[in-house]
C-alpha positions in Angstrom: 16.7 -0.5 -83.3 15.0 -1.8 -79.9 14.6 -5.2 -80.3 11.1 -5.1 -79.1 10.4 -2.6 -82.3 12.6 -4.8 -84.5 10.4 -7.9 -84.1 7.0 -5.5 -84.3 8.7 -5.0 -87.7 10.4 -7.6 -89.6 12.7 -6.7 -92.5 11.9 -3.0 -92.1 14.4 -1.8 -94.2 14.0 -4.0 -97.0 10.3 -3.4 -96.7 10.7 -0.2 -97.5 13.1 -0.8 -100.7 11.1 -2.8 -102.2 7.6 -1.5 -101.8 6.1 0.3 -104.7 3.9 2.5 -102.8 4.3 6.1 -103.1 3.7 6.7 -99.1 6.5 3.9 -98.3 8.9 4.6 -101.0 9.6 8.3 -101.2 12.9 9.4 -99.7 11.1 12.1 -98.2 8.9 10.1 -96.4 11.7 7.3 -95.8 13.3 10.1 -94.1 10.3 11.3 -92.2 9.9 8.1 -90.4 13.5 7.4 -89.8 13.5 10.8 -87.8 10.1 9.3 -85.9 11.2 6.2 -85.5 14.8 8.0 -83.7 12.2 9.8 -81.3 10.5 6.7 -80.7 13.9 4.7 -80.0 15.4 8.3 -77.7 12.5 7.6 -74.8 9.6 8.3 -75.8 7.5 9.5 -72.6 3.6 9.2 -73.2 0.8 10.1 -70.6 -1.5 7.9 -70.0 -5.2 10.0 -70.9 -7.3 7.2 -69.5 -9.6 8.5 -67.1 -12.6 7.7 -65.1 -16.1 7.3 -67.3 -19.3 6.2 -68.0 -17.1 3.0 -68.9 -16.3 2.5 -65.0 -20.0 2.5 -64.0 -22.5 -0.8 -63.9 -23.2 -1.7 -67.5 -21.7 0.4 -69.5 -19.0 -1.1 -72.2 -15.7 -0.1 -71.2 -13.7 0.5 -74.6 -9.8 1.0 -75.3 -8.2 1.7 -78.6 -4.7 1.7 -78.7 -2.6 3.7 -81.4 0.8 2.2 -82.7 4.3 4.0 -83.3 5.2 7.3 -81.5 1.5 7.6 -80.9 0.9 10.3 -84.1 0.2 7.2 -87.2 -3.3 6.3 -85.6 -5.1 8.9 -85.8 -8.4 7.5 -87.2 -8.5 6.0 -84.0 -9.4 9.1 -82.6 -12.0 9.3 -85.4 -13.5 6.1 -84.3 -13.7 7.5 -80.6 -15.2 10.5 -81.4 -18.1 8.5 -83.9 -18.5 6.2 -80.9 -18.7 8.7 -78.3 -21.3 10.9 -81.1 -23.6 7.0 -80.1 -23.3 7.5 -76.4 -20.0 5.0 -76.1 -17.1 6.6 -73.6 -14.5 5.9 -75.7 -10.9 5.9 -74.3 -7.9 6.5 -76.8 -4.1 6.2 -75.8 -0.7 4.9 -77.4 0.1 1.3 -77.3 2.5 1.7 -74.2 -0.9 2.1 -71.9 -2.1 -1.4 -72.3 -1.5 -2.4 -69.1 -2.9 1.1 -67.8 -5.8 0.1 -69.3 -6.0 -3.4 -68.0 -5.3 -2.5 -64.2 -9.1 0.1 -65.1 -11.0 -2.7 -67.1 -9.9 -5.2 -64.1 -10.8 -2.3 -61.6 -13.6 -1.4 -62.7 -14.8 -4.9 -63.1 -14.5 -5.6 -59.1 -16.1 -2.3 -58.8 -19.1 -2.2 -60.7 -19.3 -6.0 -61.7 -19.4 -7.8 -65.5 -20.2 -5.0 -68.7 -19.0 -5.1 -71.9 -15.1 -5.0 -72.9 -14.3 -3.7 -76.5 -10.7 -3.5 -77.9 -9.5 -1.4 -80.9 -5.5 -0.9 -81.8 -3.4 -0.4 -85.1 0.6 -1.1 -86.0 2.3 -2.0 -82.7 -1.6 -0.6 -80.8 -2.9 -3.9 -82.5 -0.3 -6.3 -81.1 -1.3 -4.3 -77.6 -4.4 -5.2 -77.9 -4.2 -8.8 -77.8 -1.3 -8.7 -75.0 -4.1 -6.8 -73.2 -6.7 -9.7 -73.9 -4.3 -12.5 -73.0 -4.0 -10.6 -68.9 -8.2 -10.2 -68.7 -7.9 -14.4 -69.9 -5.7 -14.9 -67.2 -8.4 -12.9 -64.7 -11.5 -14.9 -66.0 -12.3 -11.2 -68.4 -13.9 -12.0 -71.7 -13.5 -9.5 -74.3 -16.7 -9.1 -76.7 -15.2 -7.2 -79.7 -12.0 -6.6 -81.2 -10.7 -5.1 -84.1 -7.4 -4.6 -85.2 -5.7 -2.8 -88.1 -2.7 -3.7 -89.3 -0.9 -5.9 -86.3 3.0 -6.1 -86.8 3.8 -9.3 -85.4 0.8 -9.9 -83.4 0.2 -13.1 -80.7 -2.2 -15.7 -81.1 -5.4 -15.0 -80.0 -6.2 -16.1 -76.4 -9.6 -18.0 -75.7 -11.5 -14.9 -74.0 -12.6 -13.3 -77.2 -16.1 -13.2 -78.8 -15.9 -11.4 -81.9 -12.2 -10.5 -83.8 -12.2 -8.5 -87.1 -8.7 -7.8 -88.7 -7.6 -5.7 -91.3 -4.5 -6.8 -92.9 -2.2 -7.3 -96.2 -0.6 -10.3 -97.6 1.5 -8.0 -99.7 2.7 -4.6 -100.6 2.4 -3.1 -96.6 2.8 -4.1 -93.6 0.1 -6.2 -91.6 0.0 -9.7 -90.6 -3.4 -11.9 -90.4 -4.0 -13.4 -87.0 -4.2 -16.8 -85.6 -6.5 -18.7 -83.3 -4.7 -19.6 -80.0 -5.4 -22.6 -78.0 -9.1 -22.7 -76.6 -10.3 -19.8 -79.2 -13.8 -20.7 -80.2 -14.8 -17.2 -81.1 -15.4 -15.8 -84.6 -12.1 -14.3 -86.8 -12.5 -12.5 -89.5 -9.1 -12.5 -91.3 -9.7 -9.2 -94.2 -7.2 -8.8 -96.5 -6.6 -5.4 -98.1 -3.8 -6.3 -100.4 -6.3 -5.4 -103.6 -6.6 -1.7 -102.6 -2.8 -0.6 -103.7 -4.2 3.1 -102.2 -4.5 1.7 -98.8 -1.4 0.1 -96.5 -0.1 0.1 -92.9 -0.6 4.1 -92.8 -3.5 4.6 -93.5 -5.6 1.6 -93.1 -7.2 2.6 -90.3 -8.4 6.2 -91.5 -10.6 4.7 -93.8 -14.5 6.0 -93.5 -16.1 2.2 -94.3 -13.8 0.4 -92.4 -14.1 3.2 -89.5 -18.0 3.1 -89.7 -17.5 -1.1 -89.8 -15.9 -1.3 -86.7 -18.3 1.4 -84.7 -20.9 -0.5 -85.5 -19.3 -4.0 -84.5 -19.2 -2.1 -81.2 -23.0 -1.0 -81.1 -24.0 -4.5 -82.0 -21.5 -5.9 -79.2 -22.4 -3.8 -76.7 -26.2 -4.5 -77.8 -25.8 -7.9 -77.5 -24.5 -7.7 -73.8 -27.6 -5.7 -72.5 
């Protein structure tokens, strides 16, 4: 296993022994992601779909979501992007490998069309992207108003730059690690842990409708509050 993907997920193989939920302990599905993960590992070549928007012009909110593994387990992100885009929000969705595609745009279109609204969105290794991402726009004097992350692997602490951070994660039975303050962060974490719901875990966590329609309106509100 690459060792970047082996640190995005500690003790995989154990994980998956000893978890007691259907979706993580099947053989079939055991087998299913072994042969997605063995894509994944071969070279996986992903096109960047990020493209010029209502996001690059004066005031409007530029938003990224990022989906994790193999870029095929995230698809409620795509859900989220349509919901947002249904409010009048260009959306952009794209695998976790096109963080820094997006930053060079958000940095681009910053020097372009001056300060509007940044939102991040990831999930699985899309979530530990995300706050990578956040740490460059620090560096470059970029704060980022709203993010929300499902399900980070073995996320970074969170840099000083962000407003508003809502995470979904579980202190047992899947994978998902709460996140930590970094040094300077004065913004607001919210730390939500799903370990109750046995029904929900890593895979599906973020094709949930109420924690979908949560985050949209995070955005609105953000993006409101920028205006």
């Amino acid at each position: 296993m690459p060792e970047t993907l082996a640190g995005s997920f500690p003790n995989l193989g154990n994980a998956m022994k000893k978890s007691k939920n259907p979706l993580e302990s099947s053989p079939s599905r055991r087998s299913f992601l072994g042969s997605i993960l063995a894509i994944a590992f071969t070279g996986l070549h992903v096109n960047s779909t990020f493209a010029a928007g209502k996001g690059g012009r004066s005031g409007h909110a530029q938003v990224y979501l990022l989906r994790g593994l193999a870029n095929i387990f995230s698809t409620g992100l795509d859900e989220i992007g349509r919901k947002l885009r249904v409010a009048g929000v260009d959306a952009h969705v794209d695998s976790f490998m096109a963080w820094r595609s997006a930053l060079n745009k958000i940095v681009a279109n910053r020097r372009k069309f001056g300060p509007s609204p940044v939102i991040l969105v990831g999930h699985s290794l899309g979530a530990n992207a995300i706050i990578s991402l956040a740490q460059e726009l620090e560096k470059r004097g970029i704060r980022v108003d709203y993010m929300a992350s499902f399900a980070a692997t073995s996320p970074s602490p969170l840099p000083a730059n962000i407003t508003r951070v809502v995470n979904f994660y579980f202190s047992s039975h899947s994978w998902g690690a709460a996140l930590t303050k970094g040094k300077g962060f004065r913004g607001r974490l919210d730390n939500r842990d799903l370990s109750g719901d046995q029904h929900v875990n890593h895979f599906n966590v973020e094709k949930q409708g109420p924690l979908q329609d949560e985050v949209v309106n995070g955005i609105l509100r953000a993006i409101r509050l920028r205006r």
